[in-house]
C-alpha positions in Angstrom: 0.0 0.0 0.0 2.5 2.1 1.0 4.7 1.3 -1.9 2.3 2.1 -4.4 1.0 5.5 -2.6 4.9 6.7 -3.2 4.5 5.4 -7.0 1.6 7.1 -7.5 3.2 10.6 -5.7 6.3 10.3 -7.9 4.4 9.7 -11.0 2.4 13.2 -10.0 6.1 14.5 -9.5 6.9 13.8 -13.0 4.8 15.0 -14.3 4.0 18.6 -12.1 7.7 18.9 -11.7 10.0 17.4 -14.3 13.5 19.1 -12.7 13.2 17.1 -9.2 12.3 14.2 -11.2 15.3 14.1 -13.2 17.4 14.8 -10.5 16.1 12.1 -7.9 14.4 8.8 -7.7 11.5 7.6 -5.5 14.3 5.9 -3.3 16.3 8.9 -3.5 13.6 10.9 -1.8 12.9 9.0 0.7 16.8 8.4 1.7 16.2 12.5 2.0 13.2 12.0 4.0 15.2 9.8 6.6 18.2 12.8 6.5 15.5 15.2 7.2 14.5 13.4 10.4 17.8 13.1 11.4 18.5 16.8 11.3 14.8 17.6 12.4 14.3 15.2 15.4 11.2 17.7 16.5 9.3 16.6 13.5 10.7 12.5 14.0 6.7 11.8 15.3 5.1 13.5 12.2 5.3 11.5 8.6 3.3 14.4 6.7 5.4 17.6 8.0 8.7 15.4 7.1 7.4 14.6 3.4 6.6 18.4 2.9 9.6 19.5 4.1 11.7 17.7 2.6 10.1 17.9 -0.5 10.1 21.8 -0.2 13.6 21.6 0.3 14.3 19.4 -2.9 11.8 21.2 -5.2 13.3 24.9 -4.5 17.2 23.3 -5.2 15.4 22.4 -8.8 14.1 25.4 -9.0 10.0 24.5 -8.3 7.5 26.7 -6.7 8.0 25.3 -3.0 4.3 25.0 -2.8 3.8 21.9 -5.4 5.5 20.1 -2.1 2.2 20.4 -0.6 0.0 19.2 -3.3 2.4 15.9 -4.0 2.3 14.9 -0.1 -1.7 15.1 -0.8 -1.2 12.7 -3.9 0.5 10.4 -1.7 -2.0 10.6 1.7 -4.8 10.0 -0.6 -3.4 6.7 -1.8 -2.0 5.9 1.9 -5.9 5.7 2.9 -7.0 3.4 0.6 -6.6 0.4 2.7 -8.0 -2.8 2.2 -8.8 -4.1 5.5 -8.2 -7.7 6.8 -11.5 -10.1 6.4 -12.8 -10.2 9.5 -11.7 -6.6 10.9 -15.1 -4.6 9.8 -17.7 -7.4 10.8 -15.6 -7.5 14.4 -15.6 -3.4 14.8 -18.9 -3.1 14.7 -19.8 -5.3 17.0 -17.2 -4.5 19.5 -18.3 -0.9 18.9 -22.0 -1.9 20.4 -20.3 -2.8 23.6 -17.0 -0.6 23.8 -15.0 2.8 22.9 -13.5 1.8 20.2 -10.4 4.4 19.2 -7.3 4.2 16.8 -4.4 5.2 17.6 -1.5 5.1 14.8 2.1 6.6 15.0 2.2 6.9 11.0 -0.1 9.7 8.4 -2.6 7.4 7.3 -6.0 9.2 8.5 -9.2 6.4 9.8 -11.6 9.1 8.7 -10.9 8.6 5.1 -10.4 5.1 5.0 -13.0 2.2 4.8 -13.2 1.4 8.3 -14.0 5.1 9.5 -17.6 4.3 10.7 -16.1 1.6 13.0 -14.5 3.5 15.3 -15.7 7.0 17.5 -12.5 8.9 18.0 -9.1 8.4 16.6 -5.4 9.8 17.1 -1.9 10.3 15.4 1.2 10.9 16.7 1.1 14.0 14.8 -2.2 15.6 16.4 -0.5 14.5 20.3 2.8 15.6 19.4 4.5 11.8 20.3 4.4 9.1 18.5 4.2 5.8 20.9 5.5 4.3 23.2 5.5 7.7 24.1 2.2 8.1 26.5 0.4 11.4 25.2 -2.0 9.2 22.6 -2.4 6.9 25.1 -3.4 9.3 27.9 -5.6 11.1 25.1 -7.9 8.2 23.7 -8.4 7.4 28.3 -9.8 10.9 28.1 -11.8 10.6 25.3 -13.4 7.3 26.9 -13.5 8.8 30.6 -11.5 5.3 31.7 -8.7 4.5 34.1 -6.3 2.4 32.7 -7.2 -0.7 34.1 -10.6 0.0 31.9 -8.8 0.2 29.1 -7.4 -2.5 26.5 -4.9 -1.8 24.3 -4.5 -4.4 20.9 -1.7 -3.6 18.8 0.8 -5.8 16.9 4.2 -4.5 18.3 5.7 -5.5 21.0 7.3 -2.4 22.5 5.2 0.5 20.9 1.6 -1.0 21.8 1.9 -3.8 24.6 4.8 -2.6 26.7 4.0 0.8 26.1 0.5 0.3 27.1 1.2 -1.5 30.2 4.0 0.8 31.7 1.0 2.6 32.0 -0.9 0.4 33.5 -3.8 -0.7 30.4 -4.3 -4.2 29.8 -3.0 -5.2 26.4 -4.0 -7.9 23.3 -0.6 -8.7 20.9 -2.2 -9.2 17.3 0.1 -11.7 16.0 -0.7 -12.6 12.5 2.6 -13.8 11.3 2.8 -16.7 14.2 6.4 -14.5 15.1 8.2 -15.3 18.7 7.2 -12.7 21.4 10.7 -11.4 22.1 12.4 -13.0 25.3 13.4 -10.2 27.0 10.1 -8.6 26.8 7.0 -9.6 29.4 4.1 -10.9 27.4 0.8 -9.0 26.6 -2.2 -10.0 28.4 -3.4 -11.8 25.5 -1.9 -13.4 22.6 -4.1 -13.2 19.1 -4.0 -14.3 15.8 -6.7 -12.2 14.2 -10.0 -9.8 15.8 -11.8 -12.9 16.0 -9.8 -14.4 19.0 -9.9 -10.9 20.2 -13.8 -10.7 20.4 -14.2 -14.6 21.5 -11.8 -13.6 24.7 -13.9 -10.5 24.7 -16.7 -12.4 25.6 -15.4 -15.1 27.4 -13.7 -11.8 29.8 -17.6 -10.6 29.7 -19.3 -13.3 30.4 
């Protein structure tokens, strides 16, 4: 998905600004992204400012108007979103969404609200509207406020290890590993709560835990 959404920005690139094109390759701009970061580590939790910038910064050095960097991050955002979502994962939303909060959180730029699962859930976050991207706390502490939960009323699912479960639990959520690909829990780590292999184990311990 993500692959194709930077195809489909660097074919808008060619053809709205023939210069940068010349000059770089799709894997040239992103090895300028991941320079950008490194000199910007303010902007390390925010995918979208990074793309502009960098962009601005390439596009004026061909000699562009810096604003098309604007209008090619949009190019790429738009295909970001088109998601295809796993089988089971809208049928299993909306019913946990009968019985729960149910709120995304998401370190990267992709945006719930313009994907297909957007009437799933009722709030969602980025590390870019919290200013921290996890395991850093701030979306964390924001989607408990939303809910009006302590943290022991809260569950966290996520499919990394140190970003969503131990994040979670230092502060003190219960947590659900998603773990699709059958990989080893690292050894080092403690485990999540609950170990699942897709939303369906998540909402048949759901209601086992209800029941």
């Amino acid at each position: 998905m993500i692959e194709q959404a930077e195809l489909e920005q660097y074919t808008w690139l060619c053809a709205h600004a023939e210069q940068l094109a010349k000059r770089h390759s799709s894997d040239n701009l992103r090895a300028h992204r991941r320079l950008i970061m490194q000199q910007r580590p303010d902007l390390a939790h925010d995918f979208t400012a990074l793309r502009v910038l960098s962009l601005r910064i390439l596009l004026q050095e061909c000699g562009h108007a810096e604003e098309l960097a604007e209008q090619a991050a949009a190019v790429f955002l738009r295909a970001r979103n088109r998601v295809t979502p796993y089988p089971e994962v809208a049928d299993v939303l909306d019913r946990l969404c009968q019985h729960y909060t149910v709120i995304a959180l998401t370190n990267g730029n992709s945006d719930v609200w313009d994907t297909p699962l957007r009437e799933h859930f009722h709030a969602a976050f980025t590390a870019s509207g919290c200013g921290a991207a996890k395991p850093a706390p701030a979306m964390f502490q924001r989607a408990m406020n939303y809910a009006q939960v302590e943290p022991t009323q809260a569950l966290h699912v996520g499919d990394d290890p140190e970003r969503d479960v131990i994040a979670a639990r230092r502060l003190g959520m219960h947590t659900v590993w998603v773990n699709r690909a059958a990989l080893p829990w690292p050894e080092h780590l403690a485990p999540a709560d609950v170990e699942v292999r897709d939303l369906r184990q998540l909402y048949a311990w759901l209601r086992e835990t209800r029941a």
